[in-house]
Residue, then its C-alpha position, 0 to 999 in steps of 0.5 A: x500500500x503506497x502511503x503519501x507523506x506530504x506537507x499541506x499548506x493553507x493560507x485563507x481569506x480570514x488572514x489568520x494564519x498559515x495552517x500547516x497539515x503533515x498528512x498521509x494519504x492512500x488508497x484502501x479497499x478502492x477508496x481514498x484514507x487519510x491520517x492528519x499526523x501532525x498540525x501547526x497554526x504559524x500567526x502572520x507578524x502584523x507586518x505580514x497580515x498587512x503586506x497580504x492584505x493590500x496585496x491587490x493594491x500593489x502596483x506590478x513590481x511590489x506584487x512580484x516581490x511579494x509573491x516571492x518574499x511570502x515563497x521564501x517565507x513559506x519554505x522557511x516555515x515548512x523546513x522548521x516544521x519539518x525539523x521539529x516533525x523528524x519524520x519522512x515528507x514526500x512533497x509540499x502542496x501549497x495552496x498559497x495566499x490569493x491575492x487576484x480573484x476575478x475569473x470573469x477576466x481570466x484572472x487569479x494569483x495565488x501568492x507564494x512562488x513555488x520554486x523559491x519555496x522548493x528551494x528553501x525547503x528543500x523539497x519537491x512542491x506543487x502549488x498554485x492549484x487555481x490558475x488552470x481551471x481559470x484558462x479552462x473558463x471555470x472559476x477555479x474555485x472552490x477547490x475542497x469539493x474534490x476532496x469532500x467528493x473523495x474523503x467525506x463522502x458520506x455526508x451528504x453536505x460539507x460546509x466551509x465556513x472560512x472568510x466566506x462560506x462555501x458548501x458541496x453536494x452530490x446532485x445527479x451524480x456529480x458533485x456540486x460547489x460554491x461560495x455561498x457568501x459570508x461567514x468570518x469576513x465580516x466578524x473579524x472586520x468588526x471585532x479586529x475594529x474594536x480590538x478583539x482578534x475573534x468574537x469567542x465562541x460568539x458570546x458578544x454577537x449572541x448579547x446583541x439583537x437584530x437589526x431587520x433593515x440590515x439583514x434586509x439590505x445584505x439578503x438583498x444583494x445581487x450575489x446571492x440571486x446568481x447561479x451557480x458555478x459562483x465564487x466570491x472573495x475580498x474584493x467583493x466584500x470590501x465593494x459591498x459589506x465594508x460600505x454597509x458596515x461603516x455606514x451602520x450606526x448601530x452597536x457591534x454587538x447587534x451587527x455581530x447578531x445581524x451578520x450571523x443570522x444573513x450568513x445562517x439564514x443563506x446558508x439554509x436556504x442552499x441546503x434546504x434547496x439542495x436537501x435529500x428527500x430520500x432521507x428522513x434526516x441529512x448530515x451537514x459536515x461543518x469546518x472550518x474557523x465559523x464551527x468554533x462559534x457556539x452562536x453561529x452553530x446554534x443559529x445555523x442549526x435552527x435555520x435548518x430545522x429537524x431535517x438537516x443536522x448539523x455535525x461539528x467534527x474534532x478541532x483538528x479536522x476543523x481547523x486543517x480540512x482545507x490543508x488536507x485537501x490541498x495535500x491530496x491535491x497535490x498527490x492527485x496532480x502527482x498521479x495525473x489524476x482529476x483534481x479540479x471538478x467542472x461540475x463545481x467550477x464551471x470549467x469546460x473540462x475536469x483538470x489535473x491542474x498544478x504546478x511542480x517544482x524540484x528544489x535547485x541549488x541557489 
């Protein structure tokens, strides 16, 4: 049985943080296994969170630097990773930082050259796992649907509640993705305005109240009414929820309350929509940072109602699923195998896309 050992790497909207995920990952009885065997969380300096952050307002030469300093600065975070780990890595699969998102223009960079993070690692990367779906005419993303399809297929929902909220399905026998809108993004806009990195476990947001013309004016805005394939990101929140936020003059607790309700109230109605008659009860499996929010949970749970249940795994599967997949990505793309779905991304075909970098001597 061939056992990969590989290095996920994972960087999102929320600029949390850099997750890193030592994951092994074989076939069993005709069905894809894994292990996570080893985590680690590397907070951004803040000078860090800021350069990524405005990345897409740096002009073409800043850009380029940046995308290799963060390369470098990834491969120095795995090789001490790796020191630390002293166990066996085949390969580093990155998905690195977005910084351009706008697939209508053929247009997405994730930020992290591979070859300087092969080179300062010391090992062989694949990476930049987007830009190929987007020449095929998809939206490339959401990405995770693969591995929902593949590791967790006996749920019938996989929710990610990242910076913004994305779920998969099987529809038809194919399987189904998007971005369904909001989901930390805001939160942290509002606590990190007030001086808290996080609402925890989402106490302030369940002492607040709700504020009907809001949640009106969110529910209503034109995203939501696309259809899918659809994907969404930072610059759409900061053109459309940023202006809605700093025009509010009620408190953060209540906008923290209103928030929860748009993100759980648009969340439902994708699943209700999408839901198993077959099955007197469905299983939503629920990751990502959002889970760790008792009131986002407990307000997510009454929207779906009876016929929807929600599951919260351990917080290791919470926090490093996105990592994982990424992993098994990159073993798919080693293998020549589909690991982008045109079902989800609306791509004229499944691709086996991503990047390969050998380390080479400096």
């Amino acid at each position: 049985m061939n056992v990969y050992k590989v290095l996920g790497l994972m960087s999102g909207t929320s600029l949390d943080g850099l997750d890193i995920a030592y994951c092994h990952i074989w076939i069993e009885d005709g069905k894809w296994s894994f292990s996570i065997k080893e985590t680690a969380e590397v907070d951004y300096s803040n000078e860090m969170r800021e350069y990524l952050k405005n990345a897409i307002h740096l002009s073409e030469e800043e850009h380029e630097q940046l995308h290799k300093d963060y390369g470098i600065w990834l491969g120095q975070q795995s090789k001490l990773f790796m020191d630390e780990l002293g166990e066996e890595v085949d390969f580093i699969a990155s998905h690195g930082h977005t910084s351009h998102h706008r697939p209508e223009d053929g247009v997405t960079f994730q930020l992290g050259d591979g070859q300087l993070l092969a080179n300062t690692s010391g090992k062989q990367v694949v990476c930049d796992f987007r830009t190929k779906d987007v020449s095929l005419k998809g939206q490339g993303a959401p990405l995770v649907p693969i591995g929902d399809k593949l590791l967790f297929h006996e749920y019938d929902f996989c929710l990610n509640l990242g910076g913004i909220s994305n779920i998969s399905f099987e529809k038809d026998g194919e399987r189904i993705a998007y971005d369904i809108g909001l989901a930390n993004m805001p939160l942290n806009y509002i606590t990190h305005k007030m001086g808290l990195a996080y609402d925890e476990d989402g106490k302030l947001a369940r002492s607040g109240k709700l504020n009907r013309s809001l949640l009106q004016k969110l529910n209503s805005l034109p995203y939501y009414s696309l259809p899918y394939p659809k994907s969404t990101g930072y610059e759409w929140f900061t053109s459309e929820i940023v202006p809605l936020i700093e025009a509010s003059e009620i408190s953060n607790a209540d906008l923290l309350h209103t928030f929860i309700h748009h993100n759980c109230e648009q969340i439902a109605f994708a699943a209700l929509k999408h839901k198993n008659n077959g099955k007197s009860t469905n299983k939503l499996l629920a990751t990502g940072g959002g889970t760790l929010n008792q009131f986002f949970m407990d307000t997510l749970q009454i929207k779906l109602g009876a016929n929807i249940e929600v599951v919260v795994p351990n917080k290791t599967l919470i926090a490093y699923k996105e990592a994982l997949v990424f992993a098994l990505m990159g073993v798919l793309r080693l293998e020549g195998k589909t690991n982008v779905l045109k079902s989800v991304t609306g791509a004229t075909s499944d691709s086996c896309s991503g990047e390969v970098f050998f380390p080479k001597e400096s």
